[in-house]
C-alpha positions in Angstrom: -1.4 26.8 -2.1 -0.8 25.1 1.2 1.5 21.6 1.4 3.2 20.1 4.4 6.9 20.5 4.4 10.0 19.5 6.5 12.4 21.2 8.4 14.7 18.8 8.1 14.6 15.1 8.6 13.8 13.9 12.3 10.7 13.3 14.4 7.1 14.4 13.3 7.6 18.2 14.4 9.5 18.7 11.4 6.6 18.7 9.3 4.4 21.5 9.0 1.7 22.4 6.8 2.9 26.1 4.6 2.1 28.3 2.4 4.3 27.4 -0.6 4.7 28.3 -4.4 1.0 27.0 -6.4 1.8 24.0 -8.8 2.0 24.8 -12.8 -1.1 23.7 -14.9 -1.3 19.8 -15.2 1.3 19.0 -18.5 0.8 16.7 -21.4 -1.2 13.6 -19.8 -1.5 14.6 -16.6 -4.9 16.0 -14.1 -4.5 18.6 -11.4 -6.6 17.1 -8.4 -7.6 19.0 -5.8 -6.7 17.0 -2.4 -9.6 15.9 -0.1 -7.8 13.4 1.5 -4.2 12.0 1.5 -3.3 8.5 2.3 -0.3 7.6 5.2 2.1 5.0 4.4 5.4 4.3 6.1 7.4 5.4 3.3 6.7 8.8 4.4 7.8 8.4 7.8 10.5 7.3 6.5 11.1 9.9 3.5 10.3 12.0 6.6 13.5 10.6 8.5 15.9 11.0 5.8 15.7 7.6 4.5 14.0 6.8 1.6 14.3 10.2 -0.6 11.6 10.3 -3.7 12.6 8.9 -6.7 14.4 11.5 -9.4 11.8 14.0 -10.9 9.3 13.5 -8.3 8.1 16.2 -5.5 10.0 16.2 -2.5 6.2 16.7 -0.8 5.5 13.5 1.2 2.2 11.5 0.3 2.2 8.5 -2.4 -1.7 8.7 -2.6 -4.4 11.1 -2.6 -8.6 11.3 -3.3 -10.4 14.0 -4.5 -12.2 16.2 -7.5 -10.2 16.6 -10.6 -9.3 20.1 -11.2 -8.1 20.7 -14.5 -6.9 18.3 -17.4 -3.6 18.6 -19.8 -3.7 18.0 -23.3 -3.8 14.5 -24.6 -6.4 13.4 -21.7 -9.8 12.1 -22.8 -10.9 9.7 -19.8 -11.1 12.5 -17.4 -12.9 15.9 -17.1 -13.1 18.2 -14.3 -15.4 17.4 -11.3 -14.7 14.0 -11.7 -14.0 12.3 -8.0 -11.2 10.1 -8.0 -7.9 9.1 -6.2 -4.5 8.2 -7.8 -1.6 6.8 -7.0 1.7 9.1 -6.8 5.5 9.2 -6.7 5.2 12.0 -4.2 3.3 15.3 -3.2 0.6 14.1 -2.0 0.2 16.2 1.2 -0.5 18.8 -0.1 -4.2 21.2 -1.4 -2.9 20.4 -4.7 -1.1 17.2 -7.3 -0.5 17.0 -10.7 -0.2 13.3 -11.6 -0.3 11.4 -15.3 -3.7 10.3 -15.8 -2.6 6.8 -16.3 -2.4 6.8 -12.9 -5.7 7.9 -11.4 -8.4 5.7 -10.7 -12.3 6.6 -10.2 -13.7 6.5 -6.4 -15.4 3.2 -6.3 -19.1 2.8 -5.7 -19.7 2.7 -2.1 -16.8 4.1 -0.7 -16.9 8.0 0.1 -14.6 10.2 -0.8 -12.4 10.4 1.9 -12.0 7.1 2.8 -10.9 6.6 -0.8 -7.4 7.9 -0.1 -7.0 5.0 1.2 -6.9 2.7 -1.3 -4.3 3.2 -4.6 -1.0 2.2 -2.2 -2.8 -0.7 -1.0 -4.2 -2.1 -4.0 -1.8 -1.3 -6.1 0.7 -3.1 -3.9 -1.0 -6.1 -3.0 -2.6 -7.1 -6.8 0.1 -6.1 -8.3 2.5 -8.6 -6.1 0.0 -11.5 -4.8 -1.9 -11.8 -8.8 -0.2 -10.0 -11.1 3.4 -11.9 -10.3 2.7 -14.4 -7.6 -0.6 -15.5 -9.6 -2.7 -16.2 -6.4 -5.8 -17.9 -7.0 -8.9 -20.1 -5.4 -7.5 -23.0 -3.6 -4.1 -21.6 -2.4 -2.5 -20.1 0.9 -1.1 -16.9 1.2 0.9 -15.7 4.2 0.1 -12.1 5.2 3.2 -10.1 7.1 1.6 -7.1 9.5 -2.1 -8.7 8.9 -3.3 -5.2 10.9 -1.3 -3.2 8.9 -2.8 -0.9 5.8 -1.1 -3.4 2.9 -1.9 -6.0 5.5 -5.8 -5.6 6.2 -6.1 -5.0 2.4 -4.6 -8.5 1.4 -6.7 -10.2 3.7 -9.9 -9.0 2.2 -8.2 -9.2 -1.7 -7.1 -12.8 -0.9 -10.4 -14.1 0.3 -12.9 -12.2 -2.1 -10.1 -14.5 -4.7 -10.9 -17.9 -2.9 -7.4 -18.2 -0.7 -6.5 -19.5 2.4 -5.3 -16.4 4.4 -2.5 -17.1 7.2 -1.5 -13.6 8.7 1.1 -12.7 11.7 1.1 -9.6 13.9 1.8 -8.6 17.3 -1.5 -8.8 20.0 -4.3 -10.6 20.1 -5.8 -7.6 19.4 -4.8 -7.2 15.9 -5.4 -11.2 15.3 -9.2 -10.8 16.3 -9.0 -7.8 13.8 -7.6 -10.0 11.2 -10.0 -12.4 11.7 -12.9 -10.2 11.3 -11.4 -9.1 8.1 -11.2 -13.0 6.6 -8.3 -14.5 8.0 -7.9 -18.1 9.2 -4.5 -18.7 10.8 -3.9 -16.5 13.2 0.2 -16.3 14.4 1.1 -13.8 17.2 5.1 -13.6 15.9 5.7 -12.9 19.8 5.0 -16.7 21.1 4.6 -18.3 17.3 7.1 -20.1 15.1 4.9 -19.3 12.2 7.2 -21.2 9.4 6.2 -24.1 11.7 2.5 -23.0 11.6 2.0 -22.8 8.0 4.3 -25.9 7.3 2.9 -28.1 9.5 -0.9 -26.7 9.6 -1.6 -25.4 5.9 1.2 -27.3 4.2 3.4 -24.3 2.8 2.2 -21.1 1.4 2.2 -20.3 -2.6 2.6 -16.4 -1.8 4.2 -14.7 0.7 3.8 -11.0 1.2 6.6 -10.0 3.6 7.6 -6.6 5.4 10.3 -7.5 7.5 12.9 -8.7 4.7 16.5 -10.0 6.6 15.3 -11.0 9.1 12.1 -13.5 8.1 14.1 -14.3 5.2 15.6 -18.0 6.7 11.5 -18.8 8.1 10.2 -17.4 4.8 11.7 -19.7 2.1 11.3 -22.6 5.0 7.1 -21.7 5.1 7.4 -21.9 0.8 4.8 -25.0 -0.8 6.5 -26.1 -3.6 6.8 -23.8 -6.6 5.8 -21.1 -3.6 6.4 -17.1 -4.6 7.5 -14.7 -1.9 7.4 -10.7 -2.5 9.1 -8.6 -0.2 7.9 -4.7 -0.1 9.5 -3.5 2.8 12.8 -4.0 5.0 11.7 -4.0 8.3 14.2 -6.5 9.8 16.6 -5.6 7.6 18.4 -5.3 4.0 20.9 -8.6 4.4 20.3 -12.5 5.3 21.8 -15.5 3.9 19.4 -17.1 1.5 19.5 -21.0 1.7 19.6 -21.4 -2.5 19.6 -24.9 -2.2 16.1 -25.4 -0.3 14.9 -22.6 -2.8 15.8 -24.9 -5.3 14.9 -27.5 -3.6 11.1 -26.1 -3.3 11.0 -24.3 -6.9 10.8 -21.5 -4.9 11.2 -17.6 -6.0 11.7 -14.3 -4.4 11.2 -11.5 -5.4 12.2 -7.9 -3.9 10.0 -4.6 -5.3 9.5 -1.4 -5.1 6.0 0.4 -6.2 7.3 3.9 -6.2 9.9 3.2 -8.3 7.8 1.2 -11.3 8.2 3.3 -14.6 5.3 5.1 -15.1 4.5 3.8 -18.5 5.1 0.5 -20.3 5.5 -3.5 -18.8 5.4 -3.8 -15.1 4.8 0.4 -15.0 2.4 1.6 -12.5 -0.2 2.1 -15.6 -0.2 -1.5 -16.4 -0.9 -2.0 -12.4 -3.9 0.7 -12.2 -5.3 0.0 -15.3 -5.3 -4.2 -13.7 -6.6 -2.7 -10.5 -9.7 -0.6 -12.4 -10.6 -4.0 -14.4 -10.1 -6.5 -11.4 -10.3 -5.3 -8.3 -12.7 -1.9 -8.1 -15.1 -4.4 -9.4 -14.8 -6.3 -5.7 -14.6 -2.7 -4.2 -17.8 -2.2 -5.7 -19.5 -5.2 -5.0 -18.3 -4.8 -1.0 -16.5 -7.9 -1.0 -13.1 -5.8 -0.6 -13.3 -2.4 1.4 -10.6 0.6 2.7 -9.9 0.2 6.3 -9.5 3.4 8.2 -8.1 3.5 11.6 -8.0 7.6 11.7 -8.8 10.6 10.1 -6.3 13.4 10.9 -6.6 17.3 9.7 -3.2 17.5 7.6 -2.5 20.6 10.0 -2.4 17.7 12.3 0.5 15.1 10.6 2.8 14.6 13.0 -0.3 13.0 14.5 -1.3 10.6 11.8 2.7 9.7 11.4 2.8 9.1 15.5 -0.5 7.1 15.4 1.0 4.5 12.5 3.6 3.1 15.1 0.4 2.8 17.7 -0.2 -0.6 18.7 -4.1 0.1 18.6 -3.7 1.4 14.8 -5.6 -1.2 12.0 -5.4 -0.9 8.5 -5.0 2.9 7.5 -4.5 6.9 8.7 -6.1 9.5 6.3 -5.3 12.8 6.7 -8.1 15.3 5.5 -7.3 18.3 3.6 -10.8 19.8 2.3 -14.1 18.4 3.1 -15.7 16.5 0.2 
């Protein structure tokens, strides 16, 4: 089969798409899916740069998320058969003609959204229910802060925090993206360029109760400061950095919590496991999927011959929501 591998670790010309060994037959709980789409995500530019390498027993193959037609089906797997159109959610080796992932993991394509454009999704929702509801416990009536509002985790909130009732506050970089946002659900709109936006949501919306936050170090101070009381903030991603002082005694002084995580690195089974998120996800949210009131935002679709391109167009300041890059038409 053909997958994209690296060179080394750089730029985006060390990827290229190669003919390399074909994958065993799916194992004990597991489906082969053949790719038609694979979802972008900045933890493969950076897996790509040499900084964030796949968690022990997963493929050195970039690509945390894939759609297409199940293949073939290990033993022990009675939800899926073969033809059935899905997309999953992976540790790695998603670029790629070919995955074999545990079936806990896969999730059907939700009515309404085509086949392609469900690569999209599993990084996304997985990410934001399993850190806004599952542990922040967002609900009608409450503010959330959105970090990179036009990004792919970003546009997804949005839409996942109004279909549930909340105010949504979002930051990002042009007016550009803010109209975006706003299309998408949003209601405060802070350009981080000119904006204080602790100051915003503090003096505006009267704190947030859930914080999604990419930036890490550096929004740390502002984050805690833009809390409500009993307030949750989640940070995914390290943007600004992996070290800040944390003010403990305004944390305390709020009720406040953080908390740091990690979705490639869940267990697969058991509490808090990626399992226990999909199987939320499939209950909870493809429901609103369904209905239309949440839907995958595609910026681009990319040939995978073509991923230096999709890596190069997630830095672009014109990019909203997500790059797919397109193995096999549906």
């Amino acid at each position: 089969m053909y997958a994209v591998t690296l060179s080394g670790f750089g730029g985006p010309e060390v990827m290229a798409w190669t003919q390399v060994d074909d994958l065993p037959a799916p194992g004990r709980g597991e489906v082969a899916i053949d790719v038609a789409a694979a979802g972008v995500n900045r933890a493969d530019v950076m897996q790509r740069q040499g900084f964030y390498p796949p968690p022990p027993g997963a493929s050195d193959t970039l690509g945390l998320e894939v759609s297409g037609v199940i293949a073939e089906v290990g033993s022990e797997v009675e939800d899926w058969s073969p033809g059935d159109a899905v997309c999953a959610l992976l540790s790695g080796g998603g670029y790629a003609e070919r995955v074999n992932v545990a079936a806990s993991q896969v999730l059907p394509v939700p009515q309404g959204v085509n086949l392609t454009a469900a690569a999209a999704l599993p990084e996304a929702a997985a990410t934001v229910w399993s850190n806004l509801v599952m542990t922040a416990g967002l609900r009608s009536g409450q503010v959330a802060l959105i970090h990179g509002g036009g990004s792919g985790i970003g546009t997804h909130a949005i839409q996942v925090c109004r279909a549930l009732g909340a105010h949504v506050a979002v930051t990002a970089g042009s007016r550009y993206k803010l109209d975006r946002c706003r299309e998408l659900g949003a209601q405060t709109l802070i350009n981080y360029h000119d904006q204080d936006f602790a100051k915003v949501v503090t003096d505006e919306l009267g704190g947030a109760n859930a914080i999604l936050d990419i930036m890490g170090g550096s929004y740390l101070q502002r984050n805690v400061q833009s809390l409500a009381d009993d307030g949750h903030l989640t940070i995914i991603a390290l943007q600004g950095g992996a070290t800040a002082e944390l003010n403990l005694g305004l944390l305390l002084f709020k009720r406040g919590s953080v908390h740091v995580t990690n979705l490639r690195r869940r267990p697969q089974d058991g509490p808090g496991s990626k399992a226990e998120v999909i199987s939320a996800l499939r209950q909870h949210l493809w429901p609103l999927i369904s209905d239309g009131a949440v839907a995958p935002v595609v910026c681009a679709e990319v040939p995978i011959t073509d991923a230096g391109e999709a890596h190069t167009l997630l830095d672009s300041a014109k990019t909203i929501g997500k790059v797919v890059l397109t193995v096999r038409q549906p």
